[in-house]
N, C-alpha and C positions, 0 to 999 in steps of 0.2 A: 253840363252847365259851366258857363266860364265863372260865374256868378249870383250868390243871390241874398234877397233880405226880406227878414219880416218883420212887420211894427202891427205891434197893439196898442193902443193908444186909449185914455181914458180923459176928458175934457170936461172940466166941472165952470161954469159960468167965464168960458174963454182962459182956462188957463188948466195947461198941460196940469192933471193930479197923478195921473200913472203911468207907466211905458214900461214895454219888454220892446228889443230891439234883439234880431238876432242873422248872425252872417251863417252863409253854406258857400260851399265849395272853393272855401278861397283862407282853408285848413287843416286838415284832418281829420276833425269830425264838425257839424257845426255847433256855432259857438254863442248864446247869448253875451252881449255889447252894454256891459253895466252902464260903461262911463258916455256911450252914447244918452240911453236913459235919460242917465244924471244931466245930462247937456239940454236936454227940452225939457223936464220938470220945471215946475214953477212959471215956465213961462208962455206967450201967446203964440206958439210955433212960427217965432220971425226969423225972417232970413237967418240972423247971426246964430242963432240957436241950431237952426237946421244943419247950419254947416258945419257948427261944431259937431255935431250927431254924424255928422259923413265921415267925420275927421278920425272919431274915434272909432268908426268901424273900419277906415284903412288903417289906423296904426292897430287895432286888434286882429288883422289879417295875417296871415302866415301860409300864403300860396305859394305855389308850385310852378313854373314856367313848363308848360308844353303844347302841344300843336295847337291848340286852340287860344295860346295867347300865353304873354310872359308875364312874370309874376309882378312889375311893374303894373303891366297893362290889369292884372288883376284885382288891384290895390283902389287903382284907379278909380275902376268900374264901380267897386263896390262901396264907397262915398258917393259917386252921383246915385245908386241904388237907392240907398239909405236918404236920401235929399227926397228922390221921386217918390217913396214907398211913404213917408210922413208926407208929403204934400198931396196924396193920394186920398191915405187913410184922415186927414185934416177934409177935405174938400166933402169925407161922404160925410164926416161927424155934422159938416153943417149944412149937409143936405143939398149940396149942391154935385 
């Protein structure tokens, strides 16, 4: 895997109450993302929220560059992940 993420998500009358967020392959071993978390608590998982949650899971990143892509490009990755993976896990909470 170049990259990867998982979110749990917990949503009490539209607004973020719990998150685990956690990054693989783009560390050494993988790694739960507090200050992602902390970035979508309290709030309705809007845009700026989400991005900040990407934000904090490339700066909590410590990949490796090789064949399959540079540590750059890993970093990258694993912010848009963390974007898709809460818009994901958001879409089934509301049933849609």
């Amino acid at each position: 895997a170049v990259a990867g993420v998982g979110v749990s998500l917990t949503v009490t009358d539209g607004l973020c109450t719990d998150a685990r967020i956690a990054i693989g392959a783009v560390a050494p071993t993988a790694k739960l993302v507090s200050a992602a978390a902390e970035a979508i608590l309290g709030t309705d998982l809007n845009e700026a929220a989400v991005h900040a949650a990407g934000e904090a899971c490339k700066a909590a990143a410590s990949p490796i560059s090789d064949k399959r892509g540079t540590a750059e490009y890993r970093r990258k990755v694993v912010a848009v992940l963390c974007r898709r993976a809460i818009g994901v896990a958001k879409q089934r909470i509301q049933g849609s």
